[in-house]
DSSP file (Angstrom, degrees, kcal/mol; ACC not computed):
  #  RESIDUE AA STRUCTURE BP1 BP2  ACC     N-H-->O    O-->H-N    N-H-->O    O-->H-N    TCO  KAPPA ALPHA  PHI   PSI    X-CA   Y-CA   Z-CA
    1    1 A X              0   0    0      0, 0.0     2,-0.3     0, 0.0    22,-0.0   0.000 360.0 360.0 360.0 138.9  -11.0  -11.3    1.6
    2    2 A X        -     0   0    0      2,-0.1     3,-0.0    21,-0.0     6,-0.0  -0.724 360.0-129.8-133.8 159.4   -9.6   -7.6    2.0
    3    3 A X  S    S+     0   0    0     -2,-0.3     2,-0.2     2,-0.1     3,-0.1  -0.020  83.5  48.2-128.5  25.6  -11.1   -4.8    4.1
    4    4 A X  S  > S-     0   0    0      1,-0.3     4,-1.3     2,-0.0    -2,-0.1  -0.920  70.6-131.3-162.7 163.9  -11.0   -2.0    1.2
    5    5 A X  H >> S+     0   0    0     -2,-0.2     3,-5.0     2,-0.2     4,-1.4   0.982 119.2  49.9 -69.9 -61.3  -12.0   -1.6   -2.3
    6    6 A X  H 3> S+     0   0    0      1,-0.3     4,-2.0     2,-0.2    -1,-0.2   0.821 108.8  54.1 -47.6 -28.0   -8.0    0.1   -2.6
    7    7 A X  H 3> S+     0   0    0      2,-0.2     4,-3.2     1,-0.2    -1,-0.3   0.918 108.1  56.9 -51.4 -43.7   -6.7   -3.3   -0.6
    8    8 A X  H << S+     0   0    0     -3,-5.0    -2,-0.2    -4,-1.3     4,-0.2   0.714 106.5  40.2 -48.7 -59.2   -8.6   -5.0   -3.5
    9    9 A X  H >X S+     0   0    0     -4,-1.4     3,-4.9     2,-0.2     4,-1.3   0.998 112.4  56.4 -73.5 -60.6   -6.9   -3.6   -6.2
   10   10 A X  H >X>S+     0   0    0     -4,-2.0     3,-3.4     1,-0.3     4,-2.7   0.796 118.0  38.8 -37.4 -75.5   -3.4   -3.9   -4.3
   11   11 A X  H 3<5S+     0   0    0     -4,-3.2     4,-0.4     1,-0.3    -1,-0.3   0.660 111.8  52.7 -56.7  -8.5   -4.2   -7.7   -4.1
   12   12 A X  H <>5S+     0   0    0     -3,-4.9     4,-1.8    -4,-0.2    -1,-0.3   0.755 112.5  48.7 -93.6 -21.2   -5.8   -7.9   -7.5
   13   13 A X  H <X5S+     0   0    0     -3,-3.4     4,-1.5    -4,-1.3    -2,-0.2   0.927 117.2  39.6 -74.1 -36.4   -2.0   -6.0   -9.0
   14   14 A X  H  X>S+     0   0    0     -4,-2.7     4,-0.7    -5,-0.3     5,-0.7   0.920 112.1  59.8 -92.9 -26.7    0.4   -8.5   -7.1
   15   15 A X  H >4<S+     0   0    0     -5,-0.5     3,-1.7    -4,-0.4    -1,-0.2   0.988 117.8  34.1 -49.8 -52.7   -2.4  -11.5   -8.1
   16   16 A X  H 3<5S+     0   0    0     -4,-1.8    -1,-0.2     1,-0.3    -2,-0.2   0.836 118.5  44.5 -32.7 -63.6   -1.6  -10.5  -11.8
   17   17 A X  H 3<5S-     0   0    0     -4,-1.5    -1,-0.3    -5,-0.1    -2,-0.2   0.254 119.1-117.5 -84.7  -7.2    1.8   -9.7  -11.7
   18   18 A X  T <<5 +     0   0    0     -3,-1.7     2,-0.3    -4,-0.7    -3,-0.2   0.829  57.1 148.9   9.1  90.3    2.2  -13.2   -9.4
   19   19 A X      < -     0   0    0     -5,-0.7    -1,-0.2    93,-0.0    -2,-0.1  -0.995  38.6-141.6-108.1  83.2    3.4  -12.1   -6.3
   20   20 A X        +     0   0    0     -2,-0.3    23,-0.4    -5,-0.1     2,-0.3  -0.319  26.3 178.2 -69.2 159.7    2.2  -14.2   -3.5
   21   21 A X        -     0   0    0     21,-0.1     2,-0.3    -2,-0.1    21,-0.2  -0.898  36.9-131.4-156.0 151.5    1.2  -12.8   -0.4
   22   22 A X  E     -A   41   0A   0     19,-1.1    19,-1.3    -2,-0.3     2,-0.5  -0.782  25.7-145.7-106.2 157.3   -0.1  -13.2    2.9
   23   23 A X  E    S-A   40   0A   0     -2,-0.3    16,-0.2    17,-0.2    17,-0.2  -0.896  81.4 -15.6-102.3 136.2   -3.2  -10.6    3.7
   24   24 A X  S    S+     0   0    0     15,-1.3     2,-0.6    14,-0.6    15,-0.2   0.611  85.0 159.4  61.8  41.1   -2.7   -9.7    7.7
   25   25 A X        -     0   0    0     14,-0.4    13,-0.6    13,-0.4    -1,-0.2  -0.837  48.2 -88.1-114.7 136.2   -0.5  -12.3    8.8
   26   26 A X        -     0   0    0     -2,-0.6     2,-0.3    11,-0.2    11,-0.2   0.306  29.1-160.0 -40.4 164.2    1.3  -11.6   12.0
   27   27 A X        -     0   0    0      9,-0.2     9,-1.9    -3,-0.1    -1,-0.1  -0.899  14.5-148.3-152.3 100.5    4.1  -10.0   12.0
   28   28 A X  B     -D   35   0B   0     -2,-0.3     2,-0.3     7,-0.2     7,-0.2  -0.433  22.0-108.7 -83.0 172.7    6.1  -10.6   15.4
   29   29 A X        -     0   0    0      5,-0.7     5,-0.2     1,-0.3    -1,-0.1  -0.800  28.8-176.7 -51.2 124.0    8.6   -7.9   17.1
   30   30 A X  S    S+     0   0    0     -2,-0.3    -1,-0.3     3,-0.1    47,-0.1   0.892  81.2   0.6 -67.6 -86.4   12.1   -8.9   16.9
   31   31 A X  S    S+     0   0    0      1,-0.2     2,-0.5    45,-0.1    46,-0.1   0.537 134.1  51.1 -98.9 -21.5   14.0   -6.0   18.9
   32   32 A X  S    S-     0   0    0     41,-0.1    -3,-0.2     2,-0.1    -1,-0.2  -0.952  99.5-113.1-143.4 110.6   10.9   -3.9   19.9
   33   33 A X        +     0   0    0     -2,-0.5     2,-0.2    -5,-0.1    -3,-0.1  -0.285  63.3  61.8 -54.7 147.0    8.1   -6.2   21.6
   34   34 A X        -     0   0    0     -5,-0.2    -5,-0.7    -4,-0.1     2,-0.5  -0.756  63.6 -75.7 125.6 146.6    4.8   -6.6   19.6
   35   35 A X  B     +D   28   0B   0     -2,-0.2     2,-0.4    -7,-0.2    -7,-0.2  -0.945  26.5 163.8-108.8 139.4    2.7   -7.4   17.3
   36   36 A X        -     0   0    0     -9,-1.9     2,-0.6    -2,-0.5    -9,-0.2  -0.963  20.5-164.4-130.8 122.8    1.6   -6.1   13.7
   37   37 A X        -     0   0    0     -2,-0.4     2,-0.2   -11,-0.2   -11,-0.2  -0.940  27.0-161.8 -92.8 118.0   -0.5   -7.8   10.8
   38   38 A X        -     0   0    0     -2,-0.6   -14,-0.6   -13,-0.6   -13,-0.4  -0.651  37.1-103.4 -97.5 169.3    0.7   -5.1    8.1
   39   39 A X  S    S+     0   0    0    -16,-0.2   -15,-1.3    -2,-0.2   -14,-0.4   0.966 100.4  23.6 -79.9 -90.4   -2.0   -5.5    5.3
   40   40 A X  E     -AB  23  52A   0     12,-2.5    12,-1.7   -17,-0.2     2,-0.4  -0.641  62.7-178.5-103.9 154.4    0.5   -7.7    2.7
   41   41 A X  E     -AB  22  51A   0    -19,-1.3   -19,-1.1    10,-0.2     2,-0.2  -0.990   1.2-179.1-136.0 146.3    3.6   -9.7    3.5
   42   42 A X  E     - B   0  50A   0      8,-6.0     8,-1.2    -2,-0.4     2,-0.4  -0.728  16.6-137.2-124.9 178.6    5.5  -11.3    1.1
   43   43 A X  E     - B   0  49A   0    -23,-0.4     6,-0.2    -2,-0.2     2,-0.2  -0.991  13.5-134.6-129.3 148.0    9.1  -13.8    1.9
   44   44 A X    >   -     0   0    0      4,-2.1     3,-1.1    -2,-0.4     4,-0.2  -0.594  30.1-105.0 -90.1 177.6   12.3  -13.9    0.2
   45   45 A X  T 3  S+     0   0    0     66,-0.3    67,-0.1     1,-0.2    68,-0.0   0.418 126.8  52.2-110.7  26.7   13.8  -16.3   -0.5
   46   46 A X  T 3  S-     0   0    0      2,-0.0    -1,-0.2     0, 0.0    66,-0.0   0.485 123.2-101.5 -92.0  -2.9   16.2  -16.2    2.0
   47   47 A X  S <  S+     0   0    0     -3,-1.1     2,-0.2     1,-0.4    -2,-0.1   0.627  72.0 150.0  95.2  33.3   12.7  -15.9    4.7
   48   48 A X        -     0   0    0     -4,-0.2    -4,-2.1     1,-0.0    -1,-0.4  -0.616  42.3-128.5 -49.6 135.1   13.1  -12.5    5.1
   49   49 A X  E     +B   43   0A   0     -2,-0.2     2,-0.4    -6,-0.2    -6,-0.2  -0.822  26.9 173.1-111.1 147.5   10.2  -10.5    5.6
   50   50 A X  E     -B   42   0A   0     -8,-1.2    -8,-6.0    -2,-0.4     2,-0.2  -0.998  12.0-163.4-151.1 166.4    9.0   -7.6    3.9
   51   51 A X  E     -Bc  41  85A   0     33,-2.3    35,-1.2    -2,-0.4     2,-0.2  -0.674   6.5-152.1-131.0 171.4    5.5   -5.8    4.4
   52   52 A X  E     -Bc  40  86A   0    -12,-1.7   -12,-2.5    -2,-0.2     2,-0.4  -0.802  11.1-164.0-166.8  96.8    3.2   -3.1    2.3
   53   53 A X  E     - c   0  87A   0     33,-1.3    35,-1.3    -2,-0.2     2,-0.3  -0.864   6.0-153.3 -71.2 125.7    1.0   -0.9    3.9
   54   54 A X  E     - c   0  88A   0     -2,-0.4     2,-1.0    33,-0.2    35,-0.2  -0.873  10.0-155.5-106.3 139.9   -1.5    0.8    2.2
   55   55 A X  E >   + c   0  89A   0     33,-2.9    35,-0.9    -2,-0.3     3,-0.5  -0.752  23.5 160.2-129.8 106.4   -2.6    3.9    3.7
   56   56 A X  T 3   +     0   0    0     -2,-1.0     2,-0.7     1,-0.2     3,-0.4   0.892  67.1  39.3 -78.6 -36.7   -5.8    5.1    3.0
   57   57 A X  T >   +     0   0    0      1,-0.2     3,-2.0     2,-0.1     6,-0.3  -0.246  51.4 140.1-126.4  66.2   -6.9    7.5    5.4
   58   58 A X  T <   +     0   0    0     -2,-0.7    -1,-0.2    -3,-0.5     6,-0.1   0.635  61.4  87.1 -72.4  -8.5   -4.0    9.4    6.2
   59   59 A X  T 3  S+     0   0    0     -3,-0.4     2,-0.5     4,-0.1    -1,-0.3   0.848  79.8  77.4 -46.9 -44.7   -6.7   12.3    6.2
   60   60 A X  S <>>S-     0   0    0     -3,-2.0     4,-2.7     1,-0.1     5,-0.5  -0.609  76.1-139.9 -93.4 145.1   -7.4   11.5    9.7
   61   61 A X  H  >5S+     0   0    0     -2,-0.5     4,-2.3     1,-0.3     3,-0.4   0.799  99.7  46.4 -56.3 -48.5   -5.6   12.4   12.6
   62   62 A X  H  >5S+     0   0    0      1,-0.3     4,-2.8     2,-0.3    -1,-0.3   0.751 113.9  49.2 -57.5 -57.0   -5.8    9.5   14.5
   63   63 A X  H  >5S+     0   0    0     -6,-0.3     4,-3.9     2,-0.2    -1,-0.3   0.804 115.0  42.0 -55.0 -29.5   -4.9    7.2   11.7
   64   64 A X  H  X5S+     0   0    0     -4,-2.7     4,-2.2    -3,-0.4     5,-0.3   0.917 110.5  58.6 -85.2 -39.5   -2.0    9.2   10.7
   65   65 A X  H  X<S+     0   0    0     -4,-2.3     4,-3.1    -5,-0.5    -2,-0.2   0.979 115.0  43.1 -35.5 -66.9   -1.3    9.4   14.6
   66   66 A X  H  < S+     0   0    0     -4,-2.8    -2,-0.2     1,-0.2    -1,-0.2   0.792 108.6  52.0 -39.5 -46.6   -1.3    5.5   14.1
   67   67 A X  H >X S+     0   0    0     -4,-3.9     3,-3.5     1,-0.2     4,-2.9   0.995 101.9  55.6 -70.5 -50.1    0.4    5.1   11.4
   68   68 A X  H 3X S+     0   0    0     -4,-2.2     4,-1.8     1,-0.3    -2,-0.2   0.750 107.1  56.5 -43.6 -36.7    3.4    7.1   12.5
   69   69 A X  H 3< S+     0   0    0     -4,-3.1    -1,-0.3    -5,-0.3    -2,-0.2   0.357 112.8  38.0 -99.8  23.6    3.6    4.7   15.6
   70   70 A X  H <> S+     0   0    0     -3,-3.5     4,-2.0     2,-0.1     5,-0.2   0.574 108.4  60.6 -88.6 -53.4    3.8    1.3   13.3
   71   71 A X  H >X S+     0   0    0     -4,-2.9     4,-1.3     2,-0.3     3,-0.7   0.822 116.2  40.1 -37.3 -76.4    6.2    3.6   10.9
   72   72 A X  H >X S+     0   0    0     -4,-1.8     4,-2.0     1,-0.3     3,-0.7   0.852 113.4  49.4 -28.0 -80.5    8.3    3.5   14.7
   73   73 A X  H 3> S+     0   0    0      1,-0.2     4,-1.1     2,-0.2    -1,-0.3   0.750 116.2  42.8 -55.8 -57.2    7.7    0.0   15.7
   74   74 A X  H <<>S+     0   0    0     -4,-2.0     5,-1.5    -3,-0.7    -1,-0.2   0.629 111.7  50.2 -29.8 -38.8    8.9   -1.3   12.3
   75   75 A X  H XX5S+     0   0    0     -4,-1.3     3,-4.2    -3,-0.7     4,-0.7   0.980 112.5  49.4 -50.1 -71.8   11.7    0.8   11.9
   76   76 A X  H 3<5S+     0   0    0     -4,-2.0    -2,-0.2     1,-0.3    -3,-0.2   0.761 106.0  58.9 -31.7 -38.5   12.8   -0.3   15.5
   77   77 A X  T 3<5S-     0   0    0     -4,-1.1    -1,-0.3    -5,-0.4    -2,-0.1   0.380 128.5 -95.8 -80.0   9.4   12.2   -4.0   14.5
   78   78 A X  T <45S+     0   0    0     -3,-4.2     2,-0.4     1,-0.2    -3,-0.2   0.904  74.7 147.8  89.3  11.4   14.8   -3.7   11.6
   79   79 A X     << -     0   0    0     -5,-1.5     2,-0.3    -4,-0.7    -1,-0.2  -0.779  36.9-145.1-102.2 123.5   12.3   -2.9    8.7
   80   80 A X    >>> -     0   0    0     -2,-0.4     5,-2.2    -6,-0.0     4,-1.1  -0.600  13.7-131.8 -83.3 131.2   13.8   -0.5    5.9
   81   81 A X  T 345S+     0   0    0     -2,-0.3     5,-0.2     3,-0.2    -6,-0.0  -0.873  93.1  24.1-100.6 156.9   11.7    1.4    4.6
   82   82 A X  T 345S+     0   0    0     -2,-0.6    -1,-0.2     3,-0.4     4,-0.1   0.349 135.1  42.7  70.6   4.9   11.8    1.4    0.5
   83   83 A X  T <45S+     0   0    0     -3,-0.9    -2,-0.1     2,-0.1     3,-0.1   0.709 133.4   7.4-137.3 -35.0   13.3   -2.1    1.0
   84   84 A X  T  <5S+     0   0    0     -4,-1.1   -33,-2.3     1,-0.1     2,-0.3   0.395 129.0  57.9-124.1 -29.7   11.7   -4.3    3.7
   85   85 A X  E   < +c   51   0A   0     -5,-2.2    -3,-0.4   -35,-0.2   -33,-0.2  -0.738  63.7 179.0-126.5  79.1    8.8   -1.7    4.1
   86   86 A X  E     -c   52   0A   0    -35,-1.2   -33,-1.3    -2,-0.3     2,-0.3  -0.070   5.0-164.7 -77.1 154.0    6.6   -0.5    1.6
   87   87 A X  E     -c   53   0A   0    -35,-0.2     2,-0.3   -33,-0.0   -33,-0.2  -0.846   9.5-165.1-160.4 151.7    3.8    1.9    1.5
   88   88 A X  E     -c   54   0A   0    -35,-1.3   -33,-2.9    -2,-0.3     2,-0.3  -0.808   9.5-171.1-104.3 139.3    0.9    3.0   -0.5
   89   89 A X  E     -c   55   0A   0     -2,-0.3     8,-0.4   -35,-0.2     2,-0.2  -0.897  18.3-138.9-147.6 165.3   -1.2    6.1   -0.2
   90   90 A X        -     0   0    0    -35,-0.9     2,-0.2    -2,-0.3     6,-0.2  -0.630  35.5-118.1-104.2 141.5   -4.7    7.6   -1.8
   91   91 A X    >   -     0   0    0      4,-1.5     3,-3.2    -2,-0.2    -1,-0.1  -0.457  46.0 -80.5 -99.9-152.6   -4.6   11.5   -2.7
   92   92 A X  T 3  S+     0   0    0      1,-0.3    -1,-0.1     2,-0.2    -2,-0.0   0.576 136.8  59.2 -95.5  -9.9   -7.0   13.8   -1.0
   93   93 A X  T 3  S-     0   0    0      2,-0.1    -1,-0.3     0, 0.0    -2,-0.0   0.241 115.2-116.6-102.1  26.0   -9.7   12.6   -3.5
   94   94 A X    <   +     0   0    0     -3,-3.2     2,-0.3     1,-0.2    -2,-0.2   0.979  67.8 146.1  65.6  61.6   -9.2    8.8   -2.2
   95   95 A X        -     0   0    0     -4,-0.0    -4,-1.5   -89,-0.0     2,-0.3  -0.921  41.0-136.4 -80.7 139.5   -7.8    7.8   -6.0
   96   96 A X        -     0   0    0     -2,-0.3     2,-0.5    -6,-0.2    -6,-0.1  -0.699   8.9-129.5 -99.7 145.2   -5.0    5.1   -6.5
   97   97 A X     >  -     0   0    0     -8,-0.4     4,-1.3    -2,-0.3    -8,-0.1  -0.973  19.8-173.1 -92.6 119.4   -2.1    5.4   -8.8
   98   98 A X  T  4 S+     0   0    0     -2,-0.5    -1,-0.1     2,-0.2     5,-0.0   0.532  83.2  55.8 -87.4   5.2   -2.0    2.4  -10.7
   99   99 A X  T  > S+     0   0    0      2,-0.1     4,-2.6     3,-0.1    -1,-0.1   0.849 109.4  46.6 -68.2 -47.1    1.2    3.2  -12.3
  100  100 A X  H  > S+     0   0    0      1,-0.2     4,-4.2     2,-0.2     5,-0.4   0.940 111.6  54.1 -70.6 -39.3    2.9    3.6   -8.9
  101  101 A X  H  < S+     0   0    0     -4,-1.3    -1,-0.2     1,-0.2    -2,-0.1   0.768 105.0  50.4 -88.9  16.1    1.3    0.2   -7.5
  102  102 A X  H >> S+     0   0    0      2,-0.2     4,-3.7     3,-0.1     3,-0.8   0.862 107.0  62.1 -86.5 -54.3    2.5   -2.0  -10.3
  103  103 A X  H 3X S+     0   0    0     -4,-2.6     4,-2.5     1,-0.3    -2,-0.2   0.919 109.0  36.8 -39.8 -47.9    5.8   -0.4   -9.5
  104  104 A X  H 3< S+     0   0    0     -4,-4.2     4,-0.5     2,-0.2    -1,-0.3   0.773 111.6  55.4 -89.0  -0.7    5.9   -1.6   -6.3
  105  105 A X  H <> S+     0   0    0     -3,-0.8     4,-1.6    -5,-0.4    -1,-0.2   0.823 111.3  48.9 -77.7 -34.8    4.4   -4.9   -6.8
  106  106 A X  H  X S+     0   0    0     -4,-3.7     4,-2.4     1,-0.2    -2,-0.2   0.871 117.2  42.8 -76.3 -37.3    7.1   -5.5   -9.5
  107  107 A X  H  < S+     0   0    0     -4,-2.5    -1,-0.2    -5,-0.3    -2,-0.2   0.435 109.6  47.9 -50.2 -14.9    9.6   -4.5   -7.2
  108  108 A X  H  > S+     0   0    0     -4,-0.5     4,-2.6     2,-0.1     3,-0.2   0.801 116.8  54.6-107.4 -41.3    8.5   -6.2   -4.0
  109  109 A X  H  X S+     0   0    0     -4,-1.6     4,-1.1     1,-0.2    -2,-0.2   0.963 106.2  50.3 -37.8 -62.6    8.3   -9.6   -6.9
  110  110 A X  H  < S+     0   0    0     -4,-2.4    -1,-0.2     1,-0.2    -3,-0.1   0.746 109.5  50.0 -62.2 -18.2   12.0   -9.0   -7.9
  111  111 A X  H  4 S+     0   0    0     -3,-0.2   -66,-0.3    -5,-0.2    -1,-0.2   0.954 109.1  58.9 -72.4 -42.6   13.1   -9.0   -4.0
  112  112 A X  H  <        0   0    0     -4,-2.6    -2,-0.2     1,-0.3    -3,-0.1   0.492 360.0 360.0 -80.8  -5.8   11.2  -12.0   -3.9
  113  113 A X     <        0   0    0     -4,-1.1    -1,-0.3   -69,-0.1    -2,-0.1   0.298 360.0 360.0 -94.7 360.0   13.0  -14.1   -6.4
């Protein structure tokens, strides 16, 4: 169970493509105290973690406020972004690229192997 249609499809590309995933599973602070569930988490297979947020409603201030102080709090914890830290975004008429989220689904696969 996912808590947006666009989560839906994310989880319905990495189901495809088989790329297991955890949906919301904690995610503890190493270096910067906290907690996070980022929407998917995947392992390598040295147990490495790497996460993909999708962000849908970067339209609002408050969410973008938010996100920009996870973006922090991940960085600080040692999360790369384009390597360890993914993210997905809607344009201004809430549409997905599915070109771009195959890309990263095949990419986040090929870390994971």
């Amino acid at each position: 169970m996912v808590r947006s249609k666009s989560e839906l499809v994310i989880a319905n590309m990495l189901f495809q493509h088989g790329v297991e995933y955890e949906y919301e599973r904690v995610c503890e602070g190493t270096n910067e105290p906290g907690r996070l569930r980022p929407d998917f988490s995947f392992a390598t297979p040295d147990g490495d973690v790497i996460v993909w947020e999708h962000l849908g409603l970067l339209n609002r201030e408050s969410y973008r406020r938010g996100w920009e102080w996870k973006r922090q709090w991940y960085l600080r914890n040692s999360f790369v972004e384009g390597a360890t830290l993914f993210t997905s975004v809607e344009d201004e008429r809430g549409a997905l690229d599915s070109s771009v989220l195959k890309d990263l689904a095949l990419g986040i696969k090929a870390l994971c192997k």
